[in-house]
N, C-alpha and C positions, 0 to 999 in steps of 0.2 A: 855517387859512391855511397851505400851502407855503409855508416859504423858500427862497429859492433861494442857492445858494451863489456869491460874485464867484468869479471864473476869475482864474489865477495871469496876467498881460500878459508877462510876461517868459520865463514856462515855467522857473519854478526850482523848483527840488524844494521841497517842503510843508513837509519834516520841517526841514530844514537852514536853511528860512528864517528858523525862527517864532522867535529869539531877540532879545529887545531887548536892552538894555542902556544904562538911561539916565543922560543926559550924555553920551554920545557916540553915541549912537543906532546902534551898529556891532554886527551878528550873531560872535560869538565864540563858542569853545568854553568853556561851562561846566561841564568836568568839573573841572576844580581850583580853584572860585569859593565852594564847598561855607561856606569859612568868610568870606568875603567880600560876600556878596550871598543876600538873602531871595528866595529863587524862588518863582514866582507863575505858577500856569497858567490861563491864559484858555481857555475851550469854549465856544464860541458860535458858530452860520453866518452872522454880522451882522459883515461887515466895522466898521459903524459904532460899534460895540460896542465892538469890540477898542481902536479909536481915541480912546474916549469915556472908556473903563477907562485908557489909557496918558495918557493926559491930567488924570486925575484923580489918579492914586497915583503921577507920575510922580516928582516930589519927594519921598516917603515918606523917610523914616529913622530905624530901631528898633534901637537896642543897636549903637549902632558900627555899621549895615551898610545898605546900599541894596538898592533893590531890583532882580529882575531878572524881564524876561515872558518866559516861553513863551505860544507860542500855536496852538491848535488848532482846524479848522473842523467838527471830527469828534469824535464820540466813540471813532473808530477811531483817526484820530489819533491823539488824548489818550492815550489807551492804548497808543501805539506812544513817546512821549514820556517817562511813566512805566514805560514798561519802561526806557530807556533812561538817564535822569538820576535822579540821586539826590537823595534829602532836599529834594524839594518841597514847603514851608512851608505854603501854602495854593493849593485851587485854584476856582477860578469858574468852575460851570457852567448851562448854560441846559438845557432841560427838553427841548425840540423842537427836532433837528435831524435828523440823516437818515433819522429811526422818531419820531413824537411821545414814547415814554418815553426817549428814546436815553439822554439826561440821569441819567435814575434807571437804566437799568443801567451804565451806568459807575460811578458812586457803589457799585452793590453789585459789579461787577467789582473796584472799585479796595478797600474791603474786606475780599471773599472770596478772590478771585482772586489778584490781587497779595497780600493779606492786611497790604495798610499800614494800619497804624492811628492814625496818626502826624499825614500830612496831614489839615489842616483842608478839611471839603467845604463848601464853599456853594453851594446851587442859586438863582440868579439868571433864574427865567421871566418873559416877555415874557405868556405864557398861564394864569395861574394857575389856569385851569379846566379844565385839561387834568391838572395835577397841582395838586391842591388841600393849600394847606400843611398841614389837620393830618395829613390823608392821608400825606402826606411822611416829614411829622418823625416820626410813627408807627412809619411802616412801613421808614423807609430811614436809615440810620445817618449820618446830617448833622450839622453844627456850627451851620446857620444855614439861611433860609431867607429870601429878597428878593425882589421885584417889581422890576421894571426902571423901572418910572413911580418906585418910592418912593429907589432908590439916585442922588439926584442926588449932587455931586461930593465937598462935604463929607460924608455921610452915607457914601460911598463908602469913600471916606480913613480914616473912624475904623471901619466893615467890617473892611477889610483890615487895621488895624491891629491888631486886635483878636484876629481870626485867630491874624496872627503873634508873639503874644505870648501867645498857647495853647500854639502849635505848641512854641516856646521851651521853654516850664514843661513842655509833657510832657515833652521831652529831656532837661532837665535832672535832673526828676523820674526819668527811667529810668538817666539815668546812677549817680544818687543809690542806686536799687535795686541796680544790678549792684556799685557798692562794695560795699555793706551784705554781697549774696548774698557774693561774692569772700573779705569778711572772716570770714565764717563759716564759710567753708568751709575754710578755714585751720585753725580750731580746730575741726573738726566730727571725728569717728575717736579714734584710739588716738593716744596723743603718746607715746612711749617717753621717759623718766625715768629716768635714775640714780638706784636706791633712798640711793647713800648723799651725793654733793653736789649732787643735784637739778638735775642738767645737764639740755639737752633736747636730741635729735637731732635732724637735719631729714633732709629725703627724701634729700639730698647723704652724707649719713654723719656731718657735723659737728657736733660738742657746742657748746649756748650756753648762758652760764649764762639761769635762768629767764627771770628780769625783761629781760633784752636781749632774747630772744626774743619775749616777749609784746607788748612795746613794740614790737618791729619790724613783726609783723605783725597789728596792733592802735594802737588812737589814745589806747591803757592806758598811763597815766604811775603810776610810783611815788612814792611817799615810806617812808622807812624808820624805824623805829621799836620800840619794847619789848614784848611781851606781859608781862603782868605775872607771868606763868613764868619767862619768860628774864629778866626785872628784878629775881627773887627770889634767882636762880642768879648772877648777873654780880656786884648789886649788895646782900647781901644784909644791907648796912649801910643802905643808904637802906632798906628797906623799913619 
């Protein structure tokens, strides 16, 4: 079955339009909403789709943030959208739109291409026999995989939710890595040492005593205390 795609009534540009933003239902620039709002890209040529989707997750609310649509009637689109905005959460795509795979080469464009690994994909077909789920999940780097009959509204809701609260755990998760890397790299090399009061320089030229330093650049706490050498030397009544 062609779909056929609705025609813009007003003649506004495609890209500029597709932003919601609900509760106030106003297209805004979401370049600086990054920590504000969970973005969510719709891909589908089903106006009623788009409507169906904003209607269902339009109340969502995960970790402090609402959410926000983009929306795409294209997988050309789509891919003019993530080039452009950043840190899209999760995105919903339909299998058959301007090519019946259009669907699945976006998912491997977005991927390879773009090389995001970040965004959650879900492929949301109307045609399941045109791309057949194990086929799918096999062969195409997905998060999930729906039927359009089986996502009614709650089902939809807890989707999306679920999504985004992947999307989260990876970031946080990646943030978690670049510390760790960061902090190792700090102590990875030669660390010049005063042989005789076991100062450290830094890359500035400045001496720290040890423990200041290791502390600083490390979440290494001290306690101080005796070797039983240096307890025999100090104290060599108690021994």
């Amino acid at each position: 079955m062609k779909l056929i795609r609705k025609t813009n009534e007003n003649n506004i540009n495609p890209i500029k339009s597709k932003v919601d933003i609900h509760n106030n239902h106003k297209p805004t620039d979401i370049s600086h909403n990054d920590k504000t709002f969970w973005k969510i890209l719709i891909v589908d040529d089903e106006q009623d789709v788009h409507d169906v989707t904003k209607l269902s997750i339009k109340n969502l609310f995960f970790d402090g943030k609402k959410i926000q649509l983009l929306h795409a009637f294209s997988a050309k689109e789509a891919n003019q959208i993530l080039q452009q905005e950043s840190n899209i959460a999760v995105a919903l795509i339909d299998v058959v739109m301007e090519t019946d795979h259009a669907g699945l080469e976006l998912v491997k464009s977005i991927r390879e291409k773009l090389n995001n690994h970040y965004i959650r994909l879900i492929i949301r077909t109307g045609q399941p026999g045109v791309a057949p789920e194990k086929y799918v999940i096999d062969e195409y780097d997905i998060d999930d995989y729906k039927e359009k009959t089986d996502l009614i509204s709650q089902k939809l809701y807890t989707t999306i939710r679920c999504a985004i609260k992947g999307y989260r755990d990876i970031n946080e998760l990646q943030k978690a890595n670049e510390f760790i890397n960061e902090k190792v790299k700090i102590l990875e090399g030669v660390l010049p040492i005063c042989a005789s009061c076991k100062k450290i320089r830094d890359d500035k030229g400045d001496w720290h005593q040890f423990e200041s330093y290791i502390s600083k650049h490390t979440s290494t706490e001290f306690t101080h205390g005796l070797c039983p050498t240096c307890s025999k030397k100090l104290y060599p009544k108690l021994s």
